[in-house]
C-alpha positions as a printed Julia matrix, in Angstrom:
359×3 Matrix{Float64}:
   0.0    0.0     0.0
   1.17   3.36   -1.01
   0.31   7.0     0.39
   0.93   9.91    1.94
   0.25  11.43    5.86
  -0.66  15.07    5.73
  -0.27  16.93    8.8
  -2.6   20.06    8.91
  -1.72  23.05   11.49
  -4.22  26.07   11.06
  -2.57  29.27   12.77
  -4.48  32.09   13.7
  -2.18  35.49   13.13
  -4.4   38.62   12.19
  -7.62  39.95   11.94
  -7.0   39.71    7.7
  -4.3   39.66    5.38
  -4.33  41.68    2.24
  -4.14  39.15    0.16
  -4.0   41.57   -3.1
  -0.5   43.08   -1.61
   1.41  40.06   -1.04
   4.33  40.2    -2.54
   6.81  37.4    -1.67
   6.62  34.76    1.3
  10.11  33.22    2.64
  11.34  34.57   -0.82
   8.88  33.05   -2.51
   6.29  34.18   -5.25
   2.75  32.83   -4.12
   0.25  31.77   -6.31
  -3.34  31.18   -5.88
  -3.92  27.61   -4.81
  -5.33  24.84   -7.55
  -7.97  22.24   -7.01
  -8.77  20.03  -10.01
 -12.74  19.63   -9.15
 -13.65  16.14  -10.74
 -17.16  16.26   -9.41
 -20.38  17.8   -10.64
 -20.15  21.83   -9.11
 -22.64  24.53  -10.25
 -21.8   26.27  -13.3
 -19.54  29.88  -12.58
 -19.59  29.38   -9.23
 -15.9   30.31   -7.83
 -13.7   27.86   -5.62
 -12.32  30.03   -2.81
  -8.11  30.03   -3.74
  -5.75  30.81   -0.96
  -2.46  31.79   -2.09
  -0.27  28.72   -1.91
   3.69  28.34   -1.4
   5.35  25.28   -1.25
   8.44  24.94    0.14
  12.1   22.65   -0.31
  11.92  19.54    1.78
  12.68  20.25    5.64
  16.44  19.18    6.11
  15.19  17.07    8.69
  13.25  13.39    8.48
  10.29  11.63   10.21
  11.87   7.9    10.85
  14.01   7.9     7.28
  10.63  10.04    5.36
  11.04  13.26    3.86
   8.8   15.93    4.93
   7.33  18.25    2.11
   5.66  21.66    3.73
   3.64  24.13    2.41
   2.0   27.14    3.43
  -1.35  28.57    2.24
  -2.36  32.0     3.29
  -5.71  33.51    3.56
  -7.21  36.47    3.37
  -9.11  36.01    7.2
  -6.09  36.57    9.16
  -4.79  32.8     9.12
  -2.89  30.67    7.79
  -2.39  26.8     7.17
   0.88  24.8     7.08
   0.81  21.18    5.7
   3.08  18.56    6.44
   3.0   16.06    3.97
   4.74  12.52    4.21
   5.67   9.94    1.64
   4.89   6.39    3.24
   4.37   2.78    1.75
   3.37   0.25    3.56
   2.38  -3.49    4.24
  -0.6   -3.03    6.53
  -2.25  -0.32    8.5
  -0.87  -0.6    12.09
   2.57   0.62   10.25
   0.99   3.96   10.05
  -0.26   4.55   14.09
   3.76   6.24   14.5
   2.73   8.72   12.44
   0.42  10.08   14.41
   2.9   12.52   16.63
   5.91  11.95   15.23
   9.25  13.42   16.58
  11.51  14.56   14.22
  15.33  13.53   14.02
  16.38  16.17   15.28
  14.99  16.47   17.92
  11.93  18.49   17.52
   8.0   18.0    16.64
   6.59  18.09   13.87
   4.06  21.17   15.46
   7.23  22.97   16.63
   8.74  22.58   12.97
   5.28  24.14   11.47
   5.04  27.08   13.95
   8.43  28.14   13.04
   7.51  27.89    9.46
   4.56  30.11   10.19
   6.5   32.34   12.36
   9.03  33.29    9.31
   5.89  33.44    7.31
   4.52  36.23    9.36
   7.53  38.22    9.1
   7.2   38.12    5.46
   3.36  39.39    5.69
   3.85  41.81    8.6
   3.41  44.82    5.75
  -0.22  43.36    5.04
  -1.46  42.18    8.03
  -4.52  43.74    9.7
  -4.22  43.65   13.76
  -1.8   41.06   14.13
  -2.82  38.45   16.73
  -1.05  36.75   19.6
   0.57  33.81   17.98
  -0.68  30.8    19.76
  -0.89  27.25   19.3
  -1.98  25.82   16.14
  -5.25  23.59   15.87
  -3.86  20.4    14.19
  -5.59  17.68   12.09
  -3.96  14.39   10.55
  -5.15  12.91    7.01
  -3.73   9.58    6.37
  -4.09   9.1     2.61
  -3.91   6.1     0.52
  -3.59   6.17   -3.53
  -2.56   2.58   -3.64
  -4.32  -0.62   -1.48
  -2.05  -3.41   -3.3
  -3.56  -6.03   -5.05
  -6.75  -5.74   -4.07
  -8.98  -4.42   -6.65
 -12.56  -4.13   -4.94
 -12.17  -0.91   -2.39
 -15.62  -2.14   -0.75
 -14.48  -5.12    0.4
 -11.42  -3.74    1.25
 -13.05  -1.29    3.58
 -14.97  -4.43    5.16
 -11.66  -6.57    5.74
 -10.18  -3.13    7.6
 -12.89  -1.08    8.98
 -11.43  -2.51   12.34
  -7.97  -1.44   11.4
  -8.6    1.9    10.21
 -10.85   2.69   13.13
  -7.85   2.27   16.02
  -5.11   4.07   13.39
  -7.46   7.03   13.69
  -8.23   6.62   17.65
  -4.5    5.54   18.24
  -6.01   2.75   20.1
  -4.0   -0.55   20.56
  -5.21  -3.81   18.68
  -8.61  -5.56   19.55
  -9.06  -2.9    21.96
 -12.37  -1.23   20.49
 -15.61  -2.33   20.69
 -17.61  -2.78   17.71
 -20.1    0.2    18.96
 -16.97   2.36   18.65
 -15.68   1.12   15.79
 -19.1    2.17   14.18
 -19.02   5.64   15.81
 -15.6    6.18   13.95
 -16.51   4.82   10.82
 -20.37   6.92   11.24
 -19.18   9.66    8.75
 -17.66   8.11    5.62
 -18.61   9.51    2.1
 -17.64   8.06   -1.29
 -18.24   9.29   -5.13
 -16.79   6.98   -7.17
 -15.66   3.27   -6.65
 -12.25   3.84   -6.05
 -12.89   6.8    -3.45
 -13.51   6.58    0.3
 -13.61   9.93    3.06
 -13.77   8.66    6.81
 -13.51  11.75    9.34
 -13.25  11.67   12.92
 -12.36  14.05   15.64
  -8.38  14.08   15.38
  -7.77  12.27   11.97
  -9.07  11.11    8.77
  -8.65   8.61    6.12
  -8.78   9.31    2.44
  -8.64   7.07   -0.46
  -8.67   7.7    -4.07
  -7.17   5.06   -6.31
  -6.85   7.79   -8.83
  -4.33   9.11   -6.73
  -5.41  12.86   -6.62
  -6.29  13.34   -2.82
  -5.54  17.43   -2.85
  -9.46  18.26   -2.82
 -10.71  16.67    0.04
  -7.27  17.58    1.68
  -8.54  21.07    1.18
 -12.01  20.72    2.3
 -10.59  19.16    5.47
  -7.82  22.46    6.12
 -10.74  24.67    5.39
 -12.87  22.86    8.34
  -9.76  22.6    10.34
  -9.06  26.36    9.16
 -12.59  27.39   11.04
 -12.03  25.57   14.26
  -8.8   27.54   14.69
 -10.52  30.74   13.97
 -13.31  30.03   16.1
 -11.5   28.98   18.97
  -9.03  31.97   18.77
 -12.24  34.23   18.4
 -13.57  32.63   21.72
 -10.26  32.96   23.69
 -10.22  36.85   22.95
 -14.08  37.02   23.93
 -12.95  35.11   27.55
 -10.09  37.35   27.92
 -12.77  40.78   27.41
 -15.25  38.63   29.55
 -12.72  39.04   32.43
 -11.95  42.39   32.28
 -15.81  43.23   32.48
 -16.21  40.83   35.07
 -13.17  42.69   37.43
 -14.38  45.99   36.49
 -17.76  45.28   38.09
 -16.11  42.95   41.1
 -13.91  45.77   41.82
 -16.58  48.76   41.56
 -14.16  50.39   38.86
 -16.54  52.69   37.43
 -16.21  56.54   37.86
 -18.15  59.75   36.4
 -16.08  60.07   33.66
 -14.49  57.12   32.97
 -14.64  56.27   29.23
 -17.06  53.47   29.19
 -18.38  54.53   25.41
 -14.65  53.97   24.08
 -14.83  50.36   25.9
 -18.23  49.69   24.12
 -16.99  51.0    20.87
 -14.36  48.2    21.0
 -17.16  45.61   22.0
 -18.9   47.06   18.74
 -15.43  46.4    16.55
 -15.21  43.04   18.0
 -18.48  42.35   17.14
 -17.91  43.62   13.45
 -15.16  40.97   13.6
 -17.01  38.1    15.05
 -19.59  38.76   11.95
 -16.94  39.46    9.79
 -15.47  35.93   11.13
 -18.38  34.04   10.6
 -19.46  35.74    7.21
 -15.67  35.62    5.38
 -14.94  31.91    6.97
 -18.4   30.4     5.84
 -17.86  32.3     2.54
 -14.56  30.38    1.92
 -16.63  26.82    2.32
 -19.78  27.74    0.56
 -18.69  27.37   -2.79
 -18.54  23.07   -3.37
 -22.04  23.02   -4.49
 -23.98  20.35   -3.36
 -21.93  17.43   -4.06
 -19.21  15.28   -2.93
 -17.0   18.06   -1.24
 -20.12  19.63    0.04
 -20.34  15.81    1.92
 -17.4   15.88    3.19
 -17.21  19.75    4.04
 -20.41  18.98    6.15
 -19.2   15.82    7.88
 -16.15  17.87    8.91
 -18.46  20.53   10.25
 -20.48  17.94   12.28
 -17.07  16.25   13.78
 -15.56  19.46   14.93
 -18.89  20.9    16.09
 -18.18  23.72   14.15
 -21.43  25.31   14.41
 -21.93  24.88   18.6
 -18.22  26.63   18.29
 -19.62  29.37   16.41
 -23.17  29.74   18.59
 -20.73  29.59   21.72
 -19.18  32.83   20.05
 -21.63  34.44   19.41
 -23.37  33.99   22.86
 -20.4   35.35   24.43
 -20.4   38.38   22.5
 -23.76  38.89   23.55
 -23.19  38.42   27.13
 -20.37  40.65   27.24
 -21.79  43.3    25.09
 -24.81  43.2    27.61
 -22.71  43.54   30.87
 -20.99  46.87   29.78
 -24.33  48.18   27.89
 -26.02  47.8    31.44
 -22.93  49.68   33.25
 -22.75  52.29   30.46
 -26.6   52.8    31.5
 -26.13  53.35   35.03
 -22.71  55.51   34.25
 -25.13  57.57   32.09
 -28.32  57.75   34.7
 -25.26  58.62   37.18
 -23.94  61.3    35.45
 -27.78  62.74   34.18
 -28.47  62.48   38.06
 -25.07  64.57   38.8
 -26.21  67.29   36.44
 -30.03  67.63   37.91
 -28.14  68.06   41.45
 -25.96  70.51   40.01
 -28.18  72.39   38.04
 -30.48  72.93   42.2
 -27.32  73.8    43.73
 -26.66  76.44   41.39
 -29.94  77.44   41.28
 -30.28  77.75   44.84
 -27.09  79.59   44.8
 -28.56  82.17   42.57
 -31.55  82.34   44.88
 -29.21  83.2    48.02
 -27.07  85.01   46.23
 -30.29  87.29   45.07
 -31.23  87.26   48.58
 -28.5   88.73   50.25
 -28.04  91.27   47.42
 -31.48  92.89   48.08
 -30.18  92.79   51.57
């Protein structure tokens, strides 16, 4: 059996890139990204292309392999490194290594990629918009097969391994699983042709295609992966403004002029970017149609419960939004309260001092 594993690291590193002024990366010339669509689509409807560079081999090996990266930026503020690994193979429990591998030198693979990504940045700093706090990457294995040997019937293939592939993608020993599990893994598996299979689960998938072109469900997959990153990024700034409101009313931090409006102006940018988020990142997945990818894009979205992610988001937004919109209120009432007493002081002061004049 022949293949590849394709390790997928989505890094969240600005609020957008500008894609159009991009001119090299690592002293590269990018170039939109290519995916030959063999399926039915809808006539003139656009694929979403990040721009794509691929890099020279690392000059370091997984166990003897050569590793192949490749970076594809997009214009939401992120950016996704693949890993990709030649392997062949006599059965499946050869591949369960490859799911963390160390490198020989010492370092992961996920160390390797954010570095890659960090030297990226640098070579986008002049387009990025708000650059974010780089952060862990959300990671997502594909093992890939273009060749299964001599056996020519991929159905009964998938029957004589369903066991196998199911504890490669749950790194689970031999004989371990139950056959409930086993089902749960193999729940979401979509095929177009004969020679094609898609199984997706939570950390990994498995991809066949006897053809031997794999690169367009590789790219619905880092699209899916590609939201999860965003949303949890998006969430972990929300938690971080969800504090602050939440000391600010422990601690009784509010005064008469302290600039609550400017706070809730950058609750109303945030906003703009959570709908921006949501609108730009479904925009880059809406495009398959409603065929094969569209499958696959969907069973992605159910594994990585992509749309509780982006409700969670949402709801925080709302709840923070809320919290300062009820203590900008009572600054306001405050400070229209402070004026009324001000305006009978001086009033009464006129009255006095009219008194004592006539006097």
């Amino acid at each position: 059996m022949k293949g590849e594993v394709v390790y997928l690291y989505a890094f969240d590193v600005a609020n957008g890139i500008i894609i159009g002024k991009v001119g090299e990366v690592l002293a590269s010339k990018p170039v939109p990204l290519e995916i030959n669509i063999d399926h039915t689509i809808p006539k003139d409807t656009p694929l979403y292309k990040p721009l794509s560079i691929e890099l020279a081999p690392l000059n370091t090996l997984i166990t003897g392999h050569l590793i192949r990266p490749m970076i594809h930026v997009y214009e939401i503020g992120a950016i996704s490194i693949a890993m990709r690994v030649s392997v062949e193979i006599e059965n499946l429990n050869e591949l369960m290594p490859f799911h963390m591998p160390t490198l020989e030198n010492g370092k992961s693979l996920s160390e390797a990629a954010k570095e890659i990504c960090i030297d990226a940045c640098k070579s986008l700093k002049d387009v990025m918009v708000q650059p974010s706090d780089f952060s862990e990457p959300e990671a997502y294995t594909v093992f890939c097969l273009t060749d299964i040997g001599n056996q020519p019937d991929l159905d009964e293939w998938l029957v004589n391994n369903r066991t196998a592939i199911a504890e490669l993608l749950t790194e689970s020993k031999p004989g371990l699983l139950d056959e409930m599990q086993v089902d749960e893994v193999m729940r979401i598996q979509y095929a177009y042709a004969k020679g094609d299979l898609t199984i997706i689960d939570w950390d990994a998938a498995f991809v066949v295609d006897l053809t031997g072109y794999v690169d367009d469900v590789l790219y619905v997959l880092e699209l899916a992966n590609l939201q999860l990153e965003e949303y949890l990024a998006m969430d972990k700034k929300l938690d971080g403004y969800l504090n602050k409101a939440y000391e600010d009313v422990k601690s009784h931090n509010l005064r008469l002029f302290r600039s609550y409006p400017k706070i809730l102006k950058t609750l109303r940018v945030l906003s703009v970017d959570v709908i921006k988020l949501n609108d730009e990142v479904t925009n880059i997945t809406k495009f398959f149609g409603d065929w094969y990818l569209a499958r696959v894009y969907l069973g992605a979205h159910e594994r990585f419960h992509l749309e509780q992610w982006r409700n969670s988001v949402g709801a925080r937004l709302k709840q923070l939004d809320s919290i300062y919109t009820v203590v900008h209120s009572e600054i306001t009432n405050f400070r229209m309260l402070s004026m009324e007493a001000l305006i009978v002081i001086f009033f009464a002061i006129d009255l006095l001092m009219l008194f004592f004049l006539r006097h």
